[in-house]
C-alpha positions in Angstrom: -7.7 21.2 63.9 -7.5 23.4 60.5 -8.9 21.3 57.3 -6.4 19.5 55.5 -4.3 21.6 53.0 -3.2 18.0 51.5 -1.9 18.7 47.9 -3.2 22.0 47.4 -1.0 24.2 45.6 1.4 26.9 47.1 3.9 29.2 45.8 6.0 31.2 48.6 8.1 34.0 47.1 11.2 34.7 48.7 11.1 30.8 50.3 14.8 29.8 49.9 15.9 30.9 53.1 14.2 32.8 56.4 10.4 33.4 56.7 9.7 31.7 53.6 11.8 28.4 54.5 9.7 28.6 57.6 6.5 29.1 55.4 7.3 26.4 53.0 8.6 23.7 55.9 4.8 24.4 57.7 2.6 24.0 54.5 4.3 21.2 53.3 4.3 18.9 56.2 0.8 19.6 56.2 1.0 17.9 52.7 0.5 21.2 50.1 2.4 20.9 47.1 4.5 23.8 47.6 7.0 26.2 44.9 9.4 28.2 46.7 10.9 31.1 44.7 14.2 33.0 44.2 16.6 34.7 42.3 19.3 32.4 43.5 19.0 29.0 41.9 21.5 26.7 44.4 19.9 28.2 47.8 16.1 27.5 46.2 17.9 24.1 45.0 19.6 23.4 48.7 16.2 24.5 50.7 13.8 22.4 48.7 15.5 18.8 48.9 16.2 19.9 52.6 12.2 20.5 53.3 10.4 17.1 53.9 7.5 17.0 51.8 6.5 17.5 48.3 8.7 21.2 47.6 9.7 22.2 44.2 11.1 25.7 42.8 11.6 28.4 40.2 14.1 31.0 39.8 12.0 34.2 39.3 12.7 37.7 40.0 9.8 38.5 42.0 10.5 42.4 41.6 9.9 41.4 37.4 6.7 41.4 36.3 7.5 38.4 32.8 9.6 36.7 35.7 6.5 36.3 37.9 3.9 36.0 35.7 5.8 33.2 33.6 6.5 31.3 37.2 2.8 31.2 38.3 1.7 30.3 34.9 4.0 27.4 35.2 3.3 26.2 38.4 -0.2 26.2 38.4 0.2 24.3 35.1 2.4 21.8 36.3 -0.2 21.4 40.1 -3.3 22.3 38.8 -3.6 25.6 39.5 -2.4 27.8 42.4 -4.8 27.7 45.5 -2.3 30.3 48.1 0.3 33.0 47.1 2.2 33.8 50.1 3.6 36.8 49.0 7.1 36.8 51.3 9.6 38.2 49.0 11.7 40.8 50.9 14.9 42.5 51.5 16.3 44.6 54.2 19.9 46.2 53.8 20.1 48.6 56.8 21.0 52.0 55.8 20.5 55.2 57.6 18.7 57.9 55.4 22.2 60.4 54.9 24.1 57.3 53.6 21.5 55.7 51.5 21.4 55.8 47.8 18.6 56.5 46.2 19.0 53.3 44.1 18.7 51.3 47.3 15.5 52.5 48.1 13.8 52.1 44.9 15.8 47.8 45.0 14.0 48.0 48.3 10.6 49.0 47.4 10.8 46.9 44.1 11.8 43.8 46.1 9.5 43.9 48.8 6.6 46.0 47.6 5.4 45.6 44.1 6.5 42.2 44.3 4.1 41.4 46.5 1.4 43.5 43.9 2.7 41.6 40.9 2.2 38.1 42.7 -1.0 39.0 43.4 -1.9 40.3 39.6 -0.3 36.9 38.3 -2.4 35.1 40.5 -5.8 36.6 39.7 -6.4 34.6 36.3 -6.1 31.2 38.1 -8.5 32.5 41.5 -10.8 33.4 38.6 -10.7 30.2 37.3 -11.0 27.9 40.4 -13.1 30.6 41.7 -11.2 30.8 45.1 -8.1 31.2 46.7 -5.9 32.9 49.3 -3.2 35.4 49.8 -0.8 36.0 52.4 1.3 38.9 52.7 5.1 38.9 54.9 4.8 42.1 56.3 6.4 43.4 60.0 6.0 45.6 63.3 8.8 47.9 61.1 6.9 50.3 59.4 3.2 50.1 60.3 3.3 49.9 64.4 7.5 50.8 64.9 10.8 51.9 63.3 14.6 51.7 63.7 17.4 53.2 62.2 18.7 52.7 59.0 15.3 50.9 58.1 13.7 53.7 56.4 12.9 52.1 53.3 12.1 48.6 54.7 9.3 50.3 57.0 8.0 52.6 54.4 7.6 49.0 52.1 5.9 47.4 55.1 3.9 50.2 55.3 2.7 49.8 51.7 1.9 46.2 51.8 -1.0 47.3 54.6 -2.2 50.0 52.1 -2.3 47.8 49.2 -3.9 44.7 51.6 -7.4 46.6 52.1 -8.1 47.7 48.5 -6.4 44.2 47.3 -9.1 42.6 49.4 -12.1 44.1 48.1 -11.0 43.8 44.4 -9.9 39.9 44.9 -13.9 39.6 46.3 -14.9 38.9 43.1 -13.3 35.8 42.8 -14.1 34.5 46.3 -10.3 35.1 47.2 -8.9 36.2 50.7 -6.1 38.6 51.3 -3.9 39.1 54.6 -1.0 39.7 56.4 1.2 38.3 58.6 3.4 41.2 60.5 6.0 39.4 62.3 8.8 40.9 64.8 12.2 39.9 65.8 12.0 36.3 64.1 15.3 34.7 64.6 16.9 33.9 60.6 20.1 34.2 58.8 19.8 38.0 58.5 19.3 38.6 62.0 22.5 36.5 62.9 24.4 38.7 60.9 23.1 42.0 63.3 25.6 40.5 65.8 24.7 38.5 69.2 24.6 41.9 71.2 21.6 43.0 69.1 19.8 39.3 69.5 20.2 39.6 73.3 19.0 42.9 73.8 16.0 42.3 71.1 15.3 39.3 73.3 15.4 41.1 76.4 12.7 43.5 75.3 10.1 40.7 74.6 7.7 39.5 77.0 8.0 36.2 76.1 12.1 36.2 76.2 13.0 34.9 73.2 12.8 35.4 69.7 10.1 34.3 67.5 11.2 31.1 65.5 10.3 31.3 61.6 7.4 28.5 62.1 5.8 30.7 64.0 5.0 33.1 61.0 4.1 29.8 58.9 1.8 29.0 61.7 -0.1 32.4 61.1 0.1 31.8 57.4 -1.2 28.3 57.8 -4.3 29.1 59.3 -4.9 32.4 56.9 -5.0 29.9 54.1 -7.3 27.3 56.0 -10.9 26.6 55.1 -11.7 28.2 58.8 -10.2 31.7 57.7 -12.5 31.9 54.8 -14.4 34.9 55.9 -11.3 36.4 57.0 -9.9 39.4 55.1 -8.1 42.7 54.5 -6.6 41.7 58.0 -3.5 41.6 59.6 -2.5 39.6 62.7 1.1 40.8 64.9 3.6 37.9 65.8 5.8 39.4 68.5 5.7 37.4 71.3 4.3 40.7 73.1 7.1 42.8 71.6 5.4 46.2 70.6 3.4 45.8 73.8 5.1 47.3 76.4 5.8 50.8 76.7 8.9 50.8 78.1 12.0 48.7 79.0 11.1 49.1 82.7 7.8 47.8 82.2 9.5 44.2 81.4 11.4 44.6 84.5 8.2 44.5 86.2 7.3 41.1 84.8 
């Protein structure tokens, strides 16, 4: 059994739907005082007095660095500081390299990569002060360990978040703070419904485990990251797949 979390503080970026809904549901039924954060004030509004515990939020623009730096300041004012960051801001329009716009790939990177530096940066005075905390990073399989079409810019973000994790974590030493990431796969959410049932099936089909992952299961991960018991734990990142960048081929899960 991890140590209690029991009203610690914890922002989660991006928590108004998906992952970060999953993220914010598992810290705060372990009773963390949690912010979710998004751009979109009646979905943040919606997922927090639909979460059972103690959930607040803040419309921020993770991608802005006044945005984010004014949210943290304000939370860890109004709890006491801010003990984890879960850094899960992200978006993921699929576009094929020929047809994208340039402009997408720079929302893309903005959104999903130097979001997760600035909450990090507006985090640092308040580890400083307590003189501890924790990080945890959203990132995937899609980049670092796999691709797919039209997700050029997705991966290439995912990617970064890996680069920036290892010199994050020795830099965050200092202040007795732990960085890492959580890399999920297919995790079943609102954006995968809209890939169309054909897609879920055959994603499903090339798992091990059968099914896709459910978006507790990246909380889970995330829990124990930001647990007393991960403490010596960092510049790591931890696949959860349900087996799904294991095989190496479609006929080796007929052989199961």
């Amino acid at each position: 059994m991890l140590t209690s979390l029991k009203g610690k503080s914890v922002i989660v970026t991006g928590g108004s739907k998906g992952i970060g809904r999953g993220i914010a549901a598992v810290f705060a039924r372990q009773g963390a005082k949690v912010t979710i954060t998004a751009r979109g004030e009646e979905a943040l509004k919606q997922a927090a007095s639909e979460i059972d515990g103690d959930v607040g939020y803040e419309v921020c623009d993770c991608a802005d660095w006044d945005d984010m730096r004014a949210m943290v300041d304000k939370v860890a004012k109004a709890n006491g500081g801010v003990d984890v960051m879960c850094a899960n801001a992200g978006s993921y329009p699929q576009t094929k390299i020929v047809d994208m716009d340039p402009s997408e790939w720079d929302s893309v990177m903005a959104t999903n990569l130097r979001s997760a530096f600035l909450s990090v940066k507006a985090c640092i005075p308040h580890f400083k002060a307590a003189g501890k905390g924790r990080v945890i990073l959203t990132s995937s399989i899609t980049g670092p360990v796999t691709g797919f079409p039209g997700w050029s810019h997705y991966g290439a973000s995912k990617s970064g978040q890996l680069g920036f994790l290892k010199t994050a974590a020795m830099e965050l030493s200092r202040y007795n703070t732990t960085i890492n990431a959580v890399m999920p796969g297919n995790i079943y959410t609102e954006g995968l419904q809209d890939l169309g049932q054909e897609y879920l099936d055959t994603m499903a089909a090339s798992i091990p485990l059968k099914r896709l992952g459910d978006v507790e299961d990246i909380g889970n991960a995330a829990l124990f990251f930001a647990s007393d018991e991960a403490a010596y734990i960092t510049g790591q990142q931890i696949v959860v797949d349900g087996g799904q960048i294991i095989p190496e081929s479609l006929e080796a899960i007929e052989e199961i």
